[in-house]
C-alpha positions as CSV (number, residue, x, y, z in Angstrom):
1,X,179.2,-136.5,-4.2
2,X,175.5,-136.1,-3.5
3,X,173.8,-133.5,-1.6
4,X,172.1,-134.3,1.7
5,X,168.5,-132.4,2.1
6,X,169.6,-129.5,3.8
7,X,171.5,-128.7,0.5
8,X,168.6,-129.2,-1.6
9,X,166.6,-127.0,1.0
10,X,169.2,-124.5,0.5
11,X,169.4,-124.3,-3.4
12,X,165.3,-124.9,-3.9
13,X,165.5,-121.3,-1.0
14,X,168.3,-119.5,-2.9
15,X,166.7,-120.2,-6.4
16,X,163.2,-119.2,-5.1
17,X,164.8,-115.8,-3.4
18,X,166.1,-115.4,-6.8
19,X,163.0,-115.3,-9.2
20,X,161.0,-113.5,-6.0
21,X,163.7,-111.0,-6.3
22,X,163.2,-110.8,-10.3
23,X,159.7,-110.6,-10.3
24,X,159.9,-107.5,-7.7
25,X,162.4,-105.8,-9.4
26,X,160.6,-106.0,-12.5
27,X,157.4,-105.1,-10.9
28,X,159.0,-101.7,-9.8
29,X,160.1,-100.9,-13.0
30,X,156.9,-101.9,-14.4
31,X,155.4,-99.5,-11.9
32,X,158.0,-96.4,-12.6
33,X,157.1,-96.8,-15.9
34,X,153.5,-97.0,-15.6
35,X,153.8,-93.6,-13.3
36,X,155.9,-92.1,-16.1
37,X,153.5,-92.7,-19.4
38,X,150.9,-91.1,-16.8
39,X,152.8,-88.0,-16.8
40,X,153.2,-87.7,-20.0
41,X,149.9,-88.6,-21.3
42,X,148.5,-85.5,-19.0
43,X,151.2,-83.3,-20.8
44,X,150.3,-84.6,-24.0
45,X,146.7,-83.5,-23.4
46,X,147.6,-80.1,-21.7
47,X,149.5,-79.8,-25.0
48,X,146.9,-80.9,-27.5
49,X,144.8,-78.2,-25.8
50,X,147.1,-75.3,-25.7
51,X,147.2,-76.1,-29.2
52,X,143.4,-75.5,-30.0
53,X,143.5,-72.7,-28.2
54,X,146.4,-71.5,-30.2
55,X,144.8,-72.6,-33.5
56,X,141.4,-70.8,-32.1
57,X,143.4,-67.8,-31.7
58,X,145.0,-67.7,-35.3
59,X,141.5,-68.0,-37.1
60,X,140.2,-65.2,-34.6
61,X,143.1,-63.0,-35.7
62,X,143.5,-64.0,-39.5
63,X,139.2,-63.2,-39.7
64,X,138.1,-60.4,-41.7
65,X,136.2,-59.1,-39.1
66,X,139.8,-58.4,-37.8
67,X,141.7,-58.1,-40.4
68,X,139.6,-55.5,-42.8
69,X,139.9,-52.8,-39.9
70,X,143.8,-53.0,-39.3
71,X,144.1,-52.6,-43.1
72,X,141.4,-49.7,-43.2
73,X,143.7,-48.0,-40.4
74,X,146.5,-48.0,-42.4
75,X,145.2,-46.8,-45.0
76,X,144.5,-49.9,-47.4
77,X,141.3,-50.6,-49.4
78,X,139.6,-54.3,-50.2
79,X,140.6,-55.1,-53.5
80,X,137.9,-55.2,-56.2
81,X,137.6,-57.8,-58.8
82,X,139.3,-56.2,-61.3
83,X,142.4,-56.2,-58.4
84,X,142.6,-59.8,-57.1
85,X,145.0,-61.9,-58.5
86,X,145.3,-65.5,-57.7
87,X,148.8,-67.1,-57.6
88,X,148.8,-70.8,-58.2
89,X,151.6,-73.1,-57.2
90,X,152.5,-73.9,-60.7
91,X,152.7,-70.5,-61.7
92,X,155.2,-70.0,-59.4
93,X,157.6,-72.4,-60.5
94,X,156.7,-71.7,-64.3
95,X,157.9,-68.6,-63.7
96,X,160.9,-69.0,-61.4
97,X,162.7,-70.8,-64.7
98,X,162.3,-68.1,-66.8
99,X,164.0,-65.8,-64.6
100,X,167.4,-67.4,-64.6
């Protein structure tokens, strides 16, 4: 059987309605994508800023221009010298074995 032109019209239409259709609908998704990685790139900077501020906040509050007056009001004292201890890491576990 051999097709006359008006079938080759019709399968060169249907086959170019196809990819057209293909190409649109991956456009849209392209696009509804695109919209979405906008949205969260803004939250991602509104979140990397709340985070300085929140890191700003802890070394305001963990300062000893704050911290040294809430100790004095309860009735704490700066260690001297002869009072500081440092604690290492591998103290810590040298000691937790000797305990058990």
């Amino acid at each position: 059987m051999r097709l006359k032109g008006r079938h080759w019209f019709f399968l060169w239409l249907l086959l170019f309605l196809g990819t057209a259709l293909a190409i649109a609908t991956r456009q849209s998704k392209g696009l509804a994508t695109a919209r979405r990685l906008s949205v969260l790139q803004e939250r991602r900077i509104e979140l990397e800023g709340k985070r300085t501020e929140l890191l700003r906040q802890i070394g305001t509050l963990t300062s000893r221009d704050v911290l040294v007056p809430r100790m004095e009001r309860a009735g704490m004292h700066l260690p001297s010298e002869s009072e500081n201890i440092l604690i290492s890491l591998d103290s810590l576990v040298a000691g937790a074995g000797r305990g058990r």
